[in-house]
C-alpha positions in Angstrom: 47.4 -25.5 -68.1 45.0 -23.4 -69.7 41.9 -25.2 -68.2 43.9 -25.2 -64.7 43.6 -21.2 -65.2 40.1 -21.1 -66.2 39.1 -23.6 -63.3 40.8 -21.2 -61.0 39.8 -18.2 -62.5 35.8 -19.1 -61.9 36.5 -20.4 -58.3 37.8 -17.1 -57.6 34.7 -15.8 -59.6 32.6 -17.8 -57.1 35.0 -17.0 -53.6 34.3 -13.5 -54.2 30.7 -13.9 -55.0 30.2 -15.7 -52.1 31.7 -13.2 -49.9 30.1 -10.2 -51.1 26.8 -11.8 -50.6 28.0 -13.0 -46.8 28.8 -8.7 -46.0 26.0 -8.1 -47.5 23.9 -10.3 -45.6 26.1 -9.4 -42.0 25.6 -5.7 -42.7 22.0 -6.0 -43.4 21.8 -7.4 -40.2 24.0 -5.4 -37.8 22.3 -2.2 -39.2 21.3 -0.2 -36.1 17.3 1.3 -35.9 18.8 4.9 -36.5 20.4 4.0 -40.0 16.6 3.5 -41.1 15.1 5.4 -43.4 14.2 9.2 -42.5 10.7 8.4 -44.1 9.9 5.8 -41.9 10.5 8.1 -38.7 8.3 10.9 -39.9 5.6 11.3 -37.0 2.0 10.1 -38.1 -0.9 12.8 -37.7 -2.3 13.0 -34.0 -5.4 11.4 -33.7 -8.4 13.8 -33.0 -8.8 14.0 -29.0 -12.6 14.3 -28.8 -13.7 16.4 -25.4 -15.7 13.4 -23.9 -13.1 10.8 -23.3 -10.5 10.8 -21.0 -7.3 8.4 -20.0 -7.9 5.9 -17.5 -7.8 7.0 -14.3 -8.6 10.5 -14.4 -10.9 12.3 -12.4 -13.3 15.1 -13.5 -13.9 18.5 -11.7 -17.5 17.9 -10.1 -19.6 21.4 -9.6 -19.0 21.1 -5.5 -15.8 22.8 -3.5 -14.6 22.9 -0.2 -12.4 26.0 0.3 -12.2 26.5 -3.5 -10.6 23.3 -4.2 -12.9 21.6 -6.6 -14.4 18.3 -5.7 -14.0 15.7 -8.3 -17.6 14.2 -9.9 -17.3 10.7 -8.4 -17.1 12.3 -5.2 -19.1 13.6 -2.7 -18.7 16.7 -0.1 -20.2 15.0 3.2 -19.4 18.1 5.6 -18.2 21.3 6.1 -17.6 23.5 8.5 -15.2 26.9 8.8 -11.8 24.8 9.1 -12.7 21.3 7.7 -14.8 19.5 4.9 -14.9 15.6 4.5 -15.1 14.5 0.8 -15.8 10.7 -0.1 -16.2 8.5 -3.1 -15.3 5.6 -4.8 -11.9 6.7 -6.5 -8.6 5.3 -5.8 -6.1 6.5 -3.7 -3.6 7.1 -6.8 -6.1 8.9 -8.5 -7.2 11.1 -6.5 -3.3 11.8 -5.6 -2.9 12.4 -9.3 -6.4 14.6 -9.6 -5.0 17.1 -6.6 -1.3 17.2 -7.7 -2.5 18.6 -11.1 -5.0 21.8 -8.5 -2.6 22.6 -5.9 0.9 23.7 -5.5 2.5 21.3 -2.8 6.3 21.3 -1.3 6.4 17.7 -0.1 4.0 14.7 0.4 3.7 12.4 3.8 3.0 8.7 2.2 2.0 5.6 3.9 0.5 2.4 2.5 -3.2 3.3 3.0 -2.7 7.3 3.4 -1.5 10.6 1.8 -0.9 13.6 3.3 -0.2 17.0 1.5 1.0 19.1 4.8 0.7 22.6 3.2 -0.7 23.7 -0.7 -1.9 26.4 -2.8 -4.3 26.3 -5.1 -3.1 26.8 -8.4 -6.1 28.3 -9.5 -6.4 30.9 -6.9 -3.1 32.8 -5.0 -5.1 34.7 -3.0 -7.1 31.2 -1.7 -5.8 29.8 2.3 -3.5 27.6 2.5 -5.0 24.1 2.8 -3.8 20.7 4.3 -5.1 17.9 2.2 -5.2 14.3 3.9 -6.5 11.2 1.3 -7.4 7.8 3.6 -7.8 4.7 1.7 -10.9 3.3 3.3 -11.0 -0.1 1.1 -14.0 0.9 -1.1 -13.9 4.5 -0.6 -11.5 7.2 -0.7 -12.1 9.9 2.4 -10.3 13.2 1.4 -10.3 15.9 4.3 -9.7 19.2 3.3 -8.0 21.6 6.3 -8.3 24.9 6.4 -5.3 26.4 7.7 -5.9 29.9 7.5 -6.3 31.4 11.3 -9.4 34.3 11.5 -8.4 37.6 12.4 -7.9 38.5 16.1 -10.8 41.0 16.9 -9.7 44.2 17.3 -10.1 46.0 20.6 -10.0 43.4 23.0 -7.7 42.7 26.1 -5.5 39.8 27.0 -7.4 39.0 29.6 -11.3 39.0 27.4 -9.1 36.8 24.6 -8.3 34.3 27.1 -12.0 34.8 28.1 -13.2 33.8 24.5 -11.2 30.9 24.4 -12.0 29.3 27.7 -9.0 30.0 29.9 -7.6 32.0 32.4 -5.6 34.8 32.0 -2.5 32.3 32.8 -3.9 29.9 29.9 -5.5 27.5 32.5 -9.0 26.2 32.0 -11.5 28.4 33.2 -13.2 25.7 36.0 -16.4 28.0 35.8 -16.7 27.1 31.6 -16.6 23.5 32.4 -19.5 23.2 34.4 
């Protein structure tokens, strides 16, 4: 009887050997990623940015502007003229999206698939800058950004209906003047 005890004593021995080492092994693997050490999530040291590289993608300010919106480098101001300036260069449509997002304060944006069109912004730089309407066409190779400026000149001071229907080529009841288009 004695040796019936002892054999059942060291099963039980082994039974509960066995299933401390199966928790053990079942809670080492249902551990969750937060129950890891607090060492182990303390935030390395930020690499050193250095000034000369930048992300993929991004565009640099160039030293051109058209209506004090800076043109980026890999870009080129074509024309300008008192209300409009044509921009091109070999950037993509998404980054040069990205580039003016960051330089202008914009309500809304008019997508397409090959075309972006900011209706009305602000320069972030510059409050006191016109309003601008900024149209990006995707041109395969190129990128053509025109730059709007929506900002009407002053009326001139002094002059009559009928002399400001005059200047613009009409007749005092907004008709065209017949005698202009000769």
């Amino acid at each position: 009887m004695r040796a019936v005890a002892a054999e059942l004593r060291d099963a039980l021995a082994r039974a509960s050997y066995c299933a401390l080492l199966v928790l053990t092994i079942c809670s080492a693997g249902c551990s969750r990623p937060d129950d890891a050490p607090k060492a182990a999530a303390r935030p390395s040291a930020p690499e050193p940015k250095t000034p000369d590289r930048l992300p993929p993608g991004q565009l640099l300010e160039g030293e051109q502007s058209a209506f004090g919106l800076p043109v980026p480098r890999n870009m080129k101001l074509e024309r300008k003229s008192k209300r409009i300036a044509h921009v091109r260069g070999r950037v993509s449509l998404q980054e040069l999206g990205d580039y003016l997002r960051a330089r202008v304060l914009v309500q809304h944006v008019e997508m397409s698939e090959q075309k972006l069109v900011f209706p009305k912004v602000q320069l972030r730089s510059d409050a006191s800058a016109p309003p601008l309407r900024l149209e990006l066409i995707d041109e395969g190779v190129t990128t053509h950004l025109i730059v709007q400026n929506l900002f009407a000149p002053p009326a001139m001071p002094g002059l009559t209906d009928e002399q400001r229907w005059e200047r613009a080529g009409r007749t005092p009841g907004g008709a065209l003047d017949a005698h202009r288009l000769e």
